[in-house]
C-alpha positions in Angstrom: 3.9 21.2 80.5 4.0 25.1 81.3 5.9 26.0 78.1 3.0 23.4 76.2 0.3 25.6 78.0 1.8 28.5 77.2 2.2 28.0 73.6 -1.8 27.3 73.4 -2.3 30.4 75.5 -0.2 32.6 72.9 -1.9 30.6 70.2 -6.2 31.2 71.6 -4.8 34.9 72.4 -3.8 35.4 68.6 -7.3 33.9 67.7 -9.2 35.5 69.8 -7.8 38.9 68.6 -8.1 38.1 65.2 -11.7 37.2 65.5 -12.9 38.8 68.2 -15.9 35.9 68.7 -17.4 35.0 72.0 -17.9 31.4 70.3 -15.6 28.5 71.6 -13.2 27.3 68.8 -15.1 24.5 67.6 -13.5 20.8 68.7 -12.1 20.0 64.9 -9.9 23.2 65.2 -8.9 22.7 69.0 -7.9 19.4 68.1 -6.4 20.4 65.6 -3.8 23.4 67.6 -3.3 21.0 70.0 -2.1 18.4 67.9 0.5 20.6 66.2 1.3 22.4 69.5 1.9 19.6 71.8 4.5 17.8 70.2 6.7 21.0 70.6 6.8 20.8 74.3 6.0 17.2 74.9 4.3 16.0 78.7 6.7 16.8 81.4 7.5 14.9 84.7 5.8 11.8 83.8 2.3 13.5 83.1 0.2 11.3 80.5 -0.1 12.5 77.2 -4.0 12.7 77.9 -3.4 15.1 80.9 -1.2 17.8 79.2 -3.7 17.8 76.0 -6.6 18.4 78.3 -4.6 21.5 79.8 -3.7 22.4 76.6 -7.4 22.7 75.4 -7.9 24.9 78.3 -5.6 27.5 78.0 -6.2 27.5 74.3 -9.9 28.4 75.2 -9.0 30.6 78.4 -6.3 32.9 75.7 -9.0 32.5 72.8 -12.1 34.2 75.4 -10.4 36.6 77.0 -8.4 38.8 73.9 -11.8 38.4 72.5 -13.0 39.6 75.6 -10.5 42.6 75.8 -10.6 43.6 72.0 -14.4 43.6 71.9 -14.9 45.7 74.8 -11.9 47.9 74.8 -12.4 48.7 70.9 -8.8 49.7 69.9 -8.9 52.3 66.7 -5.4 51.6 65.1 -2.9 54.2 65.4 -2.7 56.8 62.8 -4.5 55.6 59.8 -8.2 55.6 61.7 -9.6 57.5 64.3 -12.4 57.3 66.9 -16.0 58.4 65.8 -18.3 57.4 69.2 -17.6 53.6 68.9 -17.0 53.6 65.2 -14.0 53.6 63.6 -13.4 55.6 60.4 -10.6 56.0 58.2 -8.9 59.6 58.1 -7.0 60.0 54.8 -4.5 62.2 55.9 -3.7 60.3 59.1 0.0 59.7 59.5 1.2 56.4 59.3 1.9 54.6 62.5 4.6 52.5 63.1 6.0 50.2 65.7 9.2 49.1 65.8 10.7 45.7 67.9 13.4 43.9 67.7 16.0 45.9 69.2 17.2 46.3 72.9 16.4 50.3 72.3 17.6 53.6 72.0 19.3 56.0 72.2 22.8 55.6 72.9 22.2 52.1 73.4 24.9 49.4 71.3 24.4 47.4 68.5 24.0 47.8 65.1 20.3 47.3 65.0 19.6 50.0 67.8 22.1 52.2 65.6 20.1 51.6 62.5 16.8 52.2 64.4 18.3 55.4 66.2 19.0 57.0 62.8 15.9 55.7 61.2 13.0 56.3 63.0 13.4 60.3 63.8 13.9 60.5 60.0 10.5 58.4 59.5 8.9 60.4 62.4 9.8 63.7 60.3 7.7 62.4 57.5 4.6 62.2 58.9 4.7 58.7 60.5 4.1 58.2 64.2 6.8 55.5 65.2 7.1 53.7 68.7 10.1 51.6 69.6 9.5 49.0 72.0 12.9 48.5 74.0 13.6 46.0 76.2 13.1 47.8 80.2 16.9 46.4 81.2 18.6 48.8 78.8 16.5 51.9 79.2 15.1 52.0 82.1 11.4 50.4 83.6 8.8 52.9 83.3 10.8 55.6 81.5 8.6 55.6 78.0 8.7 58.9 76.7 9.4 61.1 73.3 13.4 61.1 71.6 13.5 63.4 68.5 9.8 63.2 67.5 10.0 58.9 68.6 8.0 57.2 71.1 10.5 55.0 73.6 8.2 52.3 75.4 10.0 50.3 77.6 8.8 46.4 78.2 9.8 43.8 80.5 12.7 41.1 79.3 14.6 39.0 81.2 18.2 39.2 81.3 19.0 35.8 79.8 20.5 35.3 76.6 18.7 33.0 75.5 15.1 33.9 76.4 15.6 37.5 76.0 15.0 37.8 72.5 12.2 35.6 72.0 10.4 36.6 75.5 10.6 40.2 74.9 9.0 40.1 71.4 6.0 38.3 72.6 5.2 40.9 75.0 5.6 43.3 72.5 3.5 41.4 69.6 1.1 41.2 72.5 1.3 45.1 73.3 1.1 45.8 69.2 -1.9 43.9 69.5 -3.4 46.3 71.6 -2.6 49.2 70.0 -3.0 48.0 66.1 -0.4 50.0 64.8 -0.6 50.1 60.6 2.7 48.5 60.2 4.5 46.2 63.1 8.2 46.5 61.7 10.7 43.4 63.3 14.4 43.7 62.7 16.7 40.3 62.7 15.9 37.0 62.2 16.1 35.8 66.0 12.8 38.4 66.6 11.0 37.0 63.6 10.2 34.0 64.9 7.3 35.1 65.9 6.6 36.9 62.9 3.3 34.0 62.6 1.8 35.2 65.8 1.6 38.9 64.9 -0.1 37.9 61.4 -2.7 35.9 63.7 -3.1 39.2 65.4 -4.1 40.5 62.2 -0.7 43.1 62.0 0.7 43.7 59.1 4.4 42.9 59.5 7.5 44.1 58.1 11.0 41.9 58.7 14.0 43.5 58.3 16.9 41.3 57.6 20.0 42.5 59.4 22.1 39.4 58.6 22.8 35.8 59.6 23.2 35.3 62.8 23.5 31.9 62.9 26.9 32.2 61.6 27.8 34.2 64.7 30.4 32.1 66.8 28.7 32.5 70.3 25.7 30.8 69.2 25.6 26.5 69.7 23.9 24.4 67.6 20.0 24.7 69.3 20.1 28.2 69.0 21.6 28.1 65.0 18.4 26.2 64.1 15.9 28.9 66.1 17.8 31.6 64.4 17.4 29.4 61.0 13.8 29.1 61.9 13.4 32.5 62.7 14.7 33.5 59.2 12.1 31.4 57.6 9.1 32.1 59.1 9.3 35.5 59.3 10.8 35.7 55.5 7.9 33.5 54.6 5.4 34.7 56.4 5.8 38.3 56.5 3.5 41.0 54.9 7.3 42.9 53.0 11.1 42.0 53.9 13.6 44.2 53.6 17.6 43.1 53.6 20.1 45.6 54.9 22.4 44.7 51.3 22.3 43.4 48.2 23.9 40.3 48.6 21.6 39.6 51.5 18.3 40.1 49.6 19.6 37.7 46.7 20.1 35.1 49.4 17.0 35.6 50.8 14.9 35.7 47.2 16.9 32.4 46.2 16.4 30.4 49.4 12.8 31.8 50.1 11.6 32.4 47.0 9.9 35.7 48.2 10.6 39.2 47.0 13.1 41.5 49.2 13.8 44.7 49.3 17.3 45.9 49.5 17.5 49.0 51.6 20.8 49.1 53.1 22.6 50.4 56.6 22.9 54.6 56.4 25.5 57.3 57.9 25.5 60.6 58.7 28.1 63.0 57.4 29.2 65.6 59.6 29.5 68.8 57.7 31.3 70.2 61.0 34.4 68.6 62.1 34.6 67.6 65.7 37.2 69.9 67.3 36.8 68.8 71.0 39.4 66.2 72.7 38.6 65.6 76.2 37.8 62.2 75.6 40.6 60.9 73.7 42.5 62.8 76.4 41.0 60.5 78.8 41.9 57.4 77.1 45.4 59.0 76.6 44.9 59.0 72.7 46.9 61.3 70.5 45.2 62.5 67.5 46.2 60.4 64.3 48.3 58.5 66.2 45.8 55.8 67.1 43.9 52.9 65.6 40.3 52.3 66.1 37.8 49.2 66.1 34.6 50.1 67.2 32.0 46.9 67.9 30.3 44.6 70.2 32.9 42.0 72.2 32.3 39.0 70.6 34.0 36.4 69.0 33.2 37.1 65.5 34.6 40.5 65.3 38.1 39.2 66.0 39.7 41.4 68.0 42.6 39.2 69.1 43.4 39.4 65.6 43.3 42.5 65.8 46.0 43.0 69.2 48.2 40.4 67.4 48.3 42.1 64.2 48.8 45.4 66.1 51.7 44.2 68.0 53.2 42.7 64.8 53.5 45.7 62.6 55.3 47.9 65.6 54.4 51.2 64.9 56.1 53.6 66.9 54.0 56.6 68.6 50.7 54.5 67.7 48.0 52.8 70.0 44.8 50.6 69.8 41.7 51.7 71.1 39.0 49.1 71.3 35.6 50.7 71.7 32.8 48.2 73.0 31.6 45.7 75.2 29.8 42.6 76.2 26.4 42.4 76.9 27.1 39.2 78.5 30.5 38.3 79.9 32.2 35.0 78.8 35.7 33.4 78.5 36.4 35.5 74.6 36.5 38.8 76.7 38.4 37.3 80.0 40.8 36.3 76.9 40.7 39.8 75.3 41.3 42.1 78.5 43.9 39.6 79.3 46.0 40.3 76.3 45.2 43.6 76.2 46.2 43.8 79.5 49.7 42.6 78.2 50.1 45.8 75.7 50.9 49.1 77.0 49.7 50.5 73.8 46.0 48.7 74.0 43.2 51.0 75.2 40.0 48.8 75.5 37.4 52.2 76.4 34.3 50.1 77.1 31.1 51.3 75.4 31.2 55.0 74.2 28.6 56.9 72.4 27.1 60.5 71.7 30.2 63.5 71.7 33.1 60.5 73.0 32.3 58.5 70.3 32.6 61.6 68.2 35.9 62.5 69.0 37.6 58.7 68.7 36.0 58.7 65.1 37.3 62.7 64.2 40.5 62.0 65.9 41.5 58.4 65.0 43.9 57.7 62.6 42.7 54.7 61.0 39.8 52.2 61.1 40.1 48.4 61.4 37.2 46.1 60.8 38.7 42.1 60.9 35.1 40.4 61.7 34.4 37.3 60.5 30.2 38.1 60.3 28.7 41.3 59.3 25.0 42.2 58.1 26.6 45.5 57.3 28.3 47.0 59.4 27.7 50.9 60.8 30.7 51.5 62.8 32.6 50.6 59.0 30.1 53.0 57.5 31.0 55.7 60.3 34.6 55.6 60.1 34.8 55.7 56.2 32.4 59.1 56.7 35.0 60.5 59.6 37.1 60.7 56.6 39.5 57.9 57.6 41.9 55.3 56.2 39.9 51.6 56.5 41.3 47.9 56.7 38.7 45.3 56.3 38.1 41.4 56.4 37.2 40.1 53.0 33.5 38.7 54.0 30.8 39.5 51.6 29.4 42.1 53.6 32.3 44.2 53.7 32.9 43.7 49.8 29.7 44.9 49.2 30.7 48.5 50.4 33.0 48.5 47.6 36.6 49.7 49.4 39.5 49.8 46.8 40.9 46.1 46.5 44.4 47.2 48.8 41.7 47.6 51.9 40.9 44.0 52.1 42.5 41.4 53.8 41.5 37.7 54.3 39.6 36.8 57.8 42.4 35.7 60.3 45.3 36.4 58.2 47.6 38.4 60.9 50.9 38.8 59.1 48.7 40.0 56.3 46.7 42.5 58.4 50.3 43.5 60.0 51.8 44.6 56.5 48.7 46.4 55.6 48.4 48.3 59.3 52.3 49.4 59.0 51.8 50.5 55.4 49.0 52.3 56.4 50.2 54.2 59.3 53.1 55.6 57.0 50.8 56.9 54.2 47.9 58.3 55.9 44.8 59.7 53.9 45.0 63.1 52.2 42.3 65.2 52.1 41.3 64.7 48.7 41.6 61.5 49.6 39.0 61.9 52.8 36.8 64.2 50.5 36.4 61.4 47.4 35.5 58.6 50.4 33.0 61.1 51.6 31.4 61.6 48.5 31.3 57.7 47.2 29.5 57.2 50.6 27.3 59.8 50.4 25.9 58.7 47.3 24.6 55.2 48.3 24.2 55.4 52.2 22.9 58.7 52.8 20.0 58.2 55.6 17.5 60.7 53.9 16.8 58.5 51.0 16.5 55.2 52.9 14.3 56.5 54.9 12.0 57.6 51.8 12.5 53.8 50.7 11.4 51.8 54.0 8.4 54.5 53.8 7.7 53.3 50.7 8.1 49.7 51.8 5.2 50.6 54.3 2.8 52.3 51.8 3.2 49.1 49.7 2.1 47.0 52.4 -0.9 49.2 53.3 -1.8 49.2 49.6 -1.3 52.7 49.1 1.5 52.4 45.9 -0.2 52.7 42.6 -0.5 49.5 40.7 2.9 48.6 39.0 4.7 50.3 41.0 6.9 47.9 42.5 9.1 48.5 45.5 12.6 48.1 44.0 16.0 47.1 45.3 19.8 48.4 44.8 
């Protein structure tokens, strides 16, 4: 009964901010929300049906009055595009565009390939005359630490430290703090988020989904939280003011399945132009430069690194090591089985999370990069080691195809004595530097962050209805 109530809560809150009426929501259209929104959380502990509809009603009403209440009074100017006259609210032409982003856990220096994608995006978007506020989640920044990175605002917000509810919990509040502030453009990233893509459009937001990949195909999730991830991908790719996919092969999915346009605007990197001299870290690990493999990713099933140590042991190559680079946000019996075999190998570093000048040097210094997962949206930490200038072995998956490696790089997803062959070969004919210098290039000319940036701003100007007619927002 308190998830029912709290669904009708969320539900009068959205109404009440989109309308901003002191008039009760007339009985046909209570009845109505109640009708659809108690069969989702059904009477509890033997209350009758008539019961938990009555409290239903009420905190519909209670949620509806007071963000009326709140919006009326307070009078929120959005962000950017409008600014405070007295108590009017006029538009300002040249206003930067304000954007808030949600989604992620945070950033900086925070892992995942979403909070990598945001770190690199958002200062570049910030630079171009957009305000932009990530909303992280409190338990990996810090409570109470909101403050400026690179030109970005950094709120933290409350979210519980359960896997299942984090998500989900964490983007209400923030939908709830958008509301407030009316930024011009709420941008959500991953389908999980998205779910609640309908509750910011009641709010009145305009909403932007970007679609970092399936995650219902992830291996940690059961089958109740594949169909929320499935339902999250459908509401917010259908009810979403653009979507954006992070690759090509993603957006035709999505355009297929949806029927609704998509924008292709993948993953970026940054090329160094100065090499990274320093070695203290790898010294740490007990790493020799280019005489060291390295995987660099989340622990979780899906990325396969037992594959990985298996394959490593098979292809005996003498002087070399493994360095794993990651961790788990939550532990589990895969990594219990991981640091148990790497335990077993002498030549197995697992570092734990690096990032910033360490991660640096294990990218400058490595001698090869291995990628075996079995999911992908597309993948940074490929995308970095290909711009360190290094030798890469990858799984065959679509997402990993899609970056276009020569043929010889692929090998198929838990295929160990196939990975094993390719390793030793590898390790024996290591990259030249014309070779590092024509990788370089090829990756500079589809995944350079400066034009991506330019492209998701353009994204958000064709949402605010700022593009001239006919000029659609394209993909790759």
């Amino acid at each position: 009964m308190i998830m029912s109530a709290t669904t009708c809560m969320l539900l009068g809150i959205a109404l009440g901010a989109r309308f901003k009426s002191f008039v009760l929501i007339p009985a046909s259209a209570n009845s109505l929300l109640i009708a659809l929104a108690a069969p989702l959380f059904p009477g509890g502990a033997g209350q009758p049906f008539a019961f938990v509809t009555a409290i239903n009603a009420i905190a519909l009403e209670i949620g509806y009055l007071c963000a009326a209440s709140f919006l009326v009074i307070a009078d929120y100017p959005p962000l950017g595009s409008r600014r405070r006259v007295g108590r009017t609210c006029v538009a300002v032409q040249t206003a930067p565009i304000s954007i808030m982003m949600v989604g992620l856990r945070g950033c900086p220096g925070v892992q995942g390939g979403i909070e990598r994608h945001v770190e690199n995006l958002a200062p570049l978007l910030a630079a171009r005359n957009c305000e932009v506020e990530v909303i992280a989640r409190a338990p990996y920044v810090g409570a109470g630490k909101a403050g400026y990175w690179r030109g970005v605002a950094v709120t933290p917000l409350w979210a519980p430290r359960r896997r299942n509810f984090e998500t989900i919990v964490h983007t209400a509040v923030a939908i709830l703090y958008a509301a407030a502030r009316r930024p011009d453009i709420l941008h959500i990233h991953a389908i999980g988020p998205s779910i609640l893509t309908p509750l910011a459009r009641l709010f009145g937001l305009r909403v932007v989904v970007t679609h970092h990949g399936f995650d219902y195909e992830r291996a940690k999730w059961k089958k109740p939280e594949k169909l929320v991830l499935k339902l999250g991908e459908y509401l917010g790719m259908r009810f979403s003011s653009a979507r954006i996919a992070v690759s090509a092969p993603i957006a035709r999915t999505v355009e297929r399945r949806f029927r609704t346009p998509t924008t292709a605007i993948p993953n970026g990197v940054t090329i160094e132009a100065k090499e990274v001299s320093s070695t203290s870290a790898i010294e740490a690990f007990d790493l020799t430069p280019k005489r060291f493999i390295l995987s660099v990713g989340r622990l979780v099933p899906e990325k396969r690194h037992i594959d990985l140590i298996s394959a490593f042991e098979k292809a005996a190559a003498p002087g070399w090591k493994l360095a794993i680079v990651g961790a788990s946000d939550y532990p589990g019996a895969y990594l219990d089985d991981l640091k148990d075999l790497a335990r077993k190998s002498p030549n197995v570093v697992m570092t734990g999370f690096q990032s910033g000048t360490a991660l640096a040097e294990l990218y400058a210094h490595a001698g090869l990069f291995v990628l075996p997962s079995s999911h992908e949206g597309l993948s940074i930490a490929l995308l970095e080691g290909m711009a360190a200038g290094l030798p890469v072995l990858a799984s065959d998956i679509t997402a990993n195809r899609d970056v276009q490696l020569p043929e010889e790089c692929y090998f198929p997803v838990g295929n160990v004595d196939r990975l094993a062959a390719m390793i030793a070969l590898a390790v024996r004919n290591p990259f030249s530097d014309a070779d590092r210098r024509a990788q370089q290039a090829r990756l500079s000319e589809r995944y350079d962050w400066a034009p991506i940036a330019e492209r998701t701003l353009k994204v958000y100007r064709q949402v605010m209805g700022d593009t001239l007619a006919g000029d659609a927002v394209g993909g790759v």
